[in-house]
C-alpha positions in Angstrom: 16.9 -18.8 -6.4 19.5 -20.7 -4.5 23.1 -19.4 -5.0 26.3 -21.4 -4.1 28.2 -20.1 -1.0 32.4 -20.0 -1.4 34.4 -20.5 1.7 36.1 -16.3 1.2 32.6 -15.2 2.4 32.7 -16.6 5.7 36.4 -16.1 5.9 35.9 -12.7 5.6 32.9 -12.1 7.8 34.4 -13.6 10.6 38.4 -13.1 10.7 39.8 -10.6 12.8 43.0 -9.2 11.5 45.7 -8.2 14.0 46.3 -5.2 11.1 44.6 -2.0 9.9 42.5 -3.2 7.1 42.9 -1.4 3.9 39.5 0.9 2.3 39.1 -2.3 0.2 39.6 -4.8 2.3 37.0 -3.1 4.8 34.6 -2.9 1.8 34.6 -6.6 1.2 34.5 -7.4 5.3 31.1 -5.1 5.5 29.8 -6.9 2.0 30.4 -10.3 3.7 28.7 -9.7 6.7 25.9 -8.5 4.3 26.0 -11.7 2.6 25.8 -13.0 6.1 23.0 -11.3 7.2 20.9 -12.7 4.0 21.3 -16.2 4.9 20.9 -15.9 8.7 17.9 -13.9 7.6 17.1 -16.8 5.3 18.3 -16.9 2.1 18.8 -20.3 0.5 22.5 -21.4 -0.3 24.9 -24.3 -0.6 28.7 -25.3 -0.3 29.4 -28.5 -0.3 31.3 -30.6 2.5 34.6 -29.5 0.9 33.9 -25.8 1.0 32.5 -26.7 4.5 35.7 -27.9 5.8 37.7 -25.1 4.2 36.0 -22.6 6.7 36.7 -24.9 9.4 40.5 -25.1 9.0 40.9 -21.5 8.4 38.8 -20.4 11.2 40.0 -22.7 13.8 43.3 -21.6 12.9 42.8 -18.1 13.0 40.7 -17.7 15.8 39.6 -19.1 19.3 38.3 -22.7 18.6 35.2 -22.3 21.0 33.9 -19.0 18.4 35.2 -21.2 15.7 33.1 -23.8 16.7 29.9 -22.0 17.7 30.3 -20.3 14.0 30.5 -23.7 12.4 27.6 -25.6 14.1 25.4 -22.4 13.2 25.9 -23.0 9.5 25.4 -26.9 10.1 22.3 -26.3 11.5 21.0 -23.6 9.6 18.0 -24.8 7.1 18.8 -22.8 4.4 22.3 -23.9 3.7 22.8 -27.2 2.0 25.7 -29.1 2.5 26.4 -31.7 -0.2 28.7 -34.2 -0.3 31.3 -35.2 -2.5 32.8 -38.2 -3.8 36.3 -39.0 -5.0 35.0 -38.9 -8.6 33.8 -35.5 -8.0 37.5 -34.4 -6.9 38.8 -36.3 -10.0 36.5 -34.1 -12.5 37.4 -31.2 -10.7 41.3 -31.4 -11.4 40.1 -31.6 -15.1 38.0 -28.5 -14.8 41.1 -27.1 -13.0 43.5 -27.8 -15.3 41.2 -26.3 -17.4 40.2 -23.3 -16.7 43.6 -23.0 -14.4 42.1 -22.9 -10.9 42.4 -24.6 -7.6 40.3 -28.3 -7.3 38.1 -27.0 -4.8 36.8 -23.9 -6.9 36.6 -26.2 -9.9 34.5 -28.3 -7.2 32.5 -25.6 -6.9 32.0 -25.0 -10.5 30.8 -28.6 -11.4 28.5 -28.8 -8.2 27.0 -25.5 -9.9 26.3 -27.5 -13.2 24.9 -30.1 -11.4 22.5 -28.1 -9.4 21.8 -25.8 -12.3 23.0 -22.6 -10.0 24.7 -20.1 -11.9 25.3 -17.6 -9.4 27.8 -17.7 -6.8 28.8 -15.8 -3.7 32.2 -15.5 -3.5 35.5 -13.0 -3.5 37.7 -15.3 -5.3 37.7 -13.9 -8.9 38.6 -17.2 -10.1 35.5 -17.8 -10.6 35.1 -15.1 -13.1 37.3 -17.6 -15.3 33.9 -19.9 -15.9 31.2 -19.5 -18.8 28.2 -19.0 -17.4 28.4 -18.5 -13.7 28.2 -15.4 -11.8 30.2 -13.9 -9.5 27.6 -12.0 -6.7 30.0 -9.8 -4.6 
């Protein structure tokens, strides 16, 4: 079964923080790098080119570009994680299901690219997504 991949996962895998993490914030680090682990071991996922570009800003932000890079081009060229694309109609659906269910566009993205692909199970941190009927949160 193929489960959608959020941006927080990848976020969280691969930031360094200048700080002492807290007991929870080191528990969600290590379960991201499990998540990690499962697709570079190759488990099937997908993001789309949104959720794609997410990780890029953050990550080039936050860290050297060149291990921001190299990170990057290892999920584009991975097999098991599907990139989609999406439209401008896509975005405008997803400020409905935003204003709906009172999350950000991108996570609403998320949600209808879910519907479309029939995946109900997601990978993410971002308890947002709790806020949608029938999709699960895998953490």
């Amino acid at each position: 079964m193929t489960r959608f991949i959020d941006a927080s996962v990848f976020i969280h895998a691969f930031l360094k923080t200048k700080r002492k993490l807290r007991e929870h914030e080191l528990a969600i680090k290590k379960r991201a790098k499990e998540i990690i682990r499962l697709v570079n071991e190759g488990e099937e996922v997908l993001m789309s080119t949104s959720h794609f570009s997410e990780i890029a800003n953050i990550l080039e932000d936050r860290m050297p570009l060149k291990e921001a890079l190299e990170i990057e081009e290892a999920i584009l060229l991975k097999e098991n994680i599907k990139v989609l694309s999406v439209s401008g109609e896509d975005y405008l659906n997803s400020l409905e299901v935003a204003k709906e269910f009172d999350v950000g566009v991108n996570d609403a993205l998320a949600y209808i690219i879910m519907q479309k692909q029939k995946i109900n199970e997601i990978y993410s941190f971002d308890r947002d997504f709790d806020r949608f009927p029938g999709i699960k949160r895998v953490v």
